[in-house]
N, C-alpha and C positions, 0 to 999 in steps of 0.2 A: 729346338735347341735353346732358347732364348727363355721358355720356362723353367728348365733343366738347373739353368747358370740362377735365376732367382732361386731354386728352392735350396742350391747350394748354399748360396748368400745365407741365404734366413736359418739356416740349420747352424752354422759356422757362428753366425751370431747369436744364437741361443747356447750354442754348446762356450762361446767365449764369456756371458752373462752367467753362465754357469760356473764356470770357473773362479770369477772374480768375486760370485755370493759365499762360494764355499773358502775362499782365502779371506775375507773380510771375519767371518768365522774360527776360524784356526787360530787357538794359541801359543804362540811361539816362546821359545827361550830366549833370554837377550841377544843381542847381532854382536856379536863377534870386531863390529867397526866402530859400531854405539857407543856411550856415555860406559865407561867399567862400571858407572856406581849402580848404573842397573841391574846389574848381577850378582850387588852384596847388598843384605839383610842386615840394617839393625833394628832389634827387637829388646825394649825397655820394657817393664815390669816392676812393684813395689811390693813389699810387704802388708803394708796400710796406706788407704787412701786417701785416709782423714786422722789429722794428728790435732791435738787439745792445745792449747796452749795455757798454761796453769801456773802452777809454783814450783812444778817440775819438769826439766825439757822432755817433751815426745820423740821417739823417734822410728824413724820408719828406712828400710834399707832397700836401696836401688839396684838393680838387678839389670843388667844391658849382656846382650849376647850378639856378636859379631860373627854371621857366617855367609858362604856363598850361595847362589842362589841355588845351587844342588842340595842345600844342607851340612857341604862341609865345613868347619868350626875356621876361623882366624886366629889363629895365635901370635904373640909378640905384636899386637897394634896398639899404641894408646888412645886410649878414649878419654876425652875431654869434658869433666860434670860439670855444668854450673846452675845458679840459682836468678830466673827471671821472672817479670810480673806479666800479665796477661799480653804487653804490647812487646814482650820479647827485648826488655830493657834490665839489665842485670842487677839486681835488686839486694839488701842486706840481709834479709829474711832469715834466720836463721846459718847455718853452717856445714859443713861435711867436719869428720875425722879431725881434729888436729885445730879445730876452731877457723879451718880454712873456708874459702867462699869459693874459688875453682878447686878442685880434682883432679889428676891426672892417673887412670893407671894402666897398664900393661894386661891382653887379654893372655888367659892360659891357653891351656894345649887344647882345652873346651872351647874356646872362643869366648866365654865369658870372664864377667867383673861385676865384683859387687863393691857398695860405697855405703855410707851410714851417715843419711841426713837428719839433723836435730834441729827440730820446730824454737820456734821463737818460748819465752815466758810471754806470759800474761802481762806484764808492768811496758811490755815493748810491743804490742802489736793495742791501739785505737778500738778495732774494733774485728770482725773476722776478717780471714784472708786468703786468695789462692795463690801460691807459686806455682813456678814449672821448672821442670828439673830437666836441664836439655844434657841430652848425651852425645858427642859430636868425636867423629872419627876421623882422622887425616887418608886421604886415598891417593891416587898417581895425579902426580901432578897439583894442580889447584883444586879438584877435585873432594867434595866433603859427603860424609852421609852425615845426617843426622835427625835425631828423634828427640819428643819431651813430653813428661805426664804430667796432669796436676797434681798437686798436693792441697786439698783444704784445709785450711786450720781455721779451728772452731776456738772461739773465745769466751762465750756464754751456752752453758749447758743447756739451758733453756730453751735455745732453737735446737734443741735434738728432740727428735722425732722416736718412740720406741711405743709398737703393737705387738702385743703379748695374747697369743692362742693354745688352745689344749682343744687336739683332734683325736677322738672325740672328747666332748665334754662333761659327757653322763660315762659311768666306765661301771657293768654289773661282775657284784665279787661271787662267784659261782666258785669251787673246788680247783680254777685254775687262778694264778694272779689274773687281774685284768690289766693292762696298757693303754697307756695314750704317748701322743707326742705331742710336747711342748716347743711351741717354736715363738723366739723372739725374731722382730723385724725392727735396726737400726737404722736409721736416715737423719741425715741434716734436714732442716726446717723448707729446704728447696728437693727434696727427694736423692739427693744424692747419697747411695748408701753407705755406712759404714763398713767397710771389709778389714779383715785383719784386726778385730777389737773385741776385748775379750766380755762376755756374758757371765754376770754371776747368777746361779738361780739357788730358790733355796724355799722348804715346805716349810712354810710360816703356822699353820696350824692343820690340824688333823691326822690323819692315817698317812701310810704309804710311804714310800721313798724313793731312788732317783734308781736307772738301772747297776749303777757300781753299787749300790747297796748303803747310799749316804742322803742326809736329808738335806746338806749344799753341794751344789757341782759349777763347774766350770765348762765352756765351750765358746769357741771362734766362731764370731761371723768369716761367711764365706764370702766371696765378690760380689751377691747380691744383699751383704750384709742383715743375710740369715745366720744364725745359731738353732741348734734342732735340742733337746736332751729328750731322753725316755722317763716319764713315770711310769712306776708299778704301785699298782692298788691293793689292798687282802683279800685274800678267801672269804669265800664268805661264815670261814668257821671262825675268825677274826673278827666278827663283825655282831651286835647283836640288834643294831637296827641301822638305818639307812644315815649316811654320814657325809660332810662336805669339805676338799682340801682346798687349801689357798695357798697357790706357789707365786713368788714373786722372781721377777727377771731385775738385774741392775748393770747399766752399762757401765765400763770400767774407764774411768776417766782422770784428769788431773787438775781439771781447772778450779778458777778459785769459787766452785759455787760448788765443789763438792761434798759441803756441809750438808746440801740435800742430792743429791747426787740422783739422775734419773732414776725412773723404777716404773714398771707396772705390776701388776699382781691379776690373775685370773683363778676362777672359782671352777672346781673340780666335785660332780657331785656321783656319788657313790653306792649305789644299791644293792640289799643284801640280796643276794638271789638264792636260789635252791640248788 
């Protein structure tokens, strides 16, 4: 009997080890008794991540969306914008709407709010700068959410970083066009990329044109402050011996060094084929 009552023990206690692994495991929704602000979402967003500061204001738009932790929207909450420096100290940097330096507004039926911050000029920022844009909600009680992105602003073009490619780089003109993709890569001098900034490219000499059938185009870096466009090459009845294009990529900027304004340019070579 007396082994009987241990092997019950030892089973009871495996099967209760078992239970406590697979709950430590398990994710749950917020408690119902918990913090409310557990179970709302707010979720900040910009237009661009990196704004110039030049002879003209940049500007880039903040995007906050207030919902529960199921996904359903908040409406009627005010959300509270303002402008601080890395230590979270409310700084003059620039402005929202109206020349203001707080924000206040009212979410829709979506749960979101957008606002429209403008970077400093050139003659008022030393040298470059990050702010953060914090977005702060009122919730029950004393209870706050809140969120903040940076914003870099670049003050010399010169620490911008642009690598400029064409995949492939040999394109043969046979009876169909031939194709490449041209991609530029924007970054700040510390790798941080340029998103939301617009790329100008353009066929400086030879053959070919861009896929809309022009020899400048235009295209947005994306969040990892890529830009893509398509060249198209000739035929090779276009052609009557082997030939080399030169497309140049130029970031779209405003500062005061935009006299030479960044650029690269990459070399596209082209063979006649049969």
């Amino acid at each position: 009997m007396k082994l009987k009552n241990k092997t019950v023990i030892i089973v009871s206690l495996f099967l209760c080890l078992g239970l406590v692994t697979s709950c430590t495991k398990a994710v749950d929704e917020p408690s119902p008794v918990g913090p409310s602000t557990y179970s709302v979402l707010l979720n900040v967003t910009s237009t661009a991540n990196v704004i110039f500061a030049g002879t003209e204001r940049e500007t880039t738009t903040i995007h906050a969306e207030l919902v529960r932790f199921n996904g359903l929207p908040l409406a009627d909450r005010t959300i509270h914008f303002d402008v601080r420096d890395q230590s979270g100290i409310k700084t003059n940097v620039g402005f929202f709407d109206g020349n203001q330096s707080v924000k206040r507004v009212t979410t829709g039926q979506d749960g979101s709010v957008t606002v429209n911050y403008h970077g400093p000029l050139a003659y008022e920022l030393a040298a470059d700068a990050t702010v953060y844009i914090y977005a702060i909600a009122a919730w029950e009680g004393k209870e706050i959410i809140s969120e903040n992105l940076p914003v870099f602003i670049n003050r010399d073009v010169t620490k911008l970083q642009l690598d400029l490619f064409a995949t492939p780089d040999v394109l043969y003109a046979t009876s169909e066009y031939p194709e490449c993709e041209v991609k530029a890569i924007a970054r700040l001098a510390n790798g941080v990329p340029l998103a939301g900034r617009k790329v100008f490219f353009s066929v400086l000499s030879g053959v070919g044109n861009f896929e809309d059938g022009t020899r400048n185009t235009v295209a947005e870096t994306n969040a990892a402050g890529t830009a893509v466009v398509t060249f198209v090459g000739p035929k090779n009845t276009q052609l009557n011996w082997n030939v080399t294009t030169v497309v140049r990529a130029q970031i779209e900027t405003s500062t005061i060094d935009d006299i030479d304004p960044k650029h690269e340019e990459v070399t596209i070579y082209i063979i006649k084929g049969t």
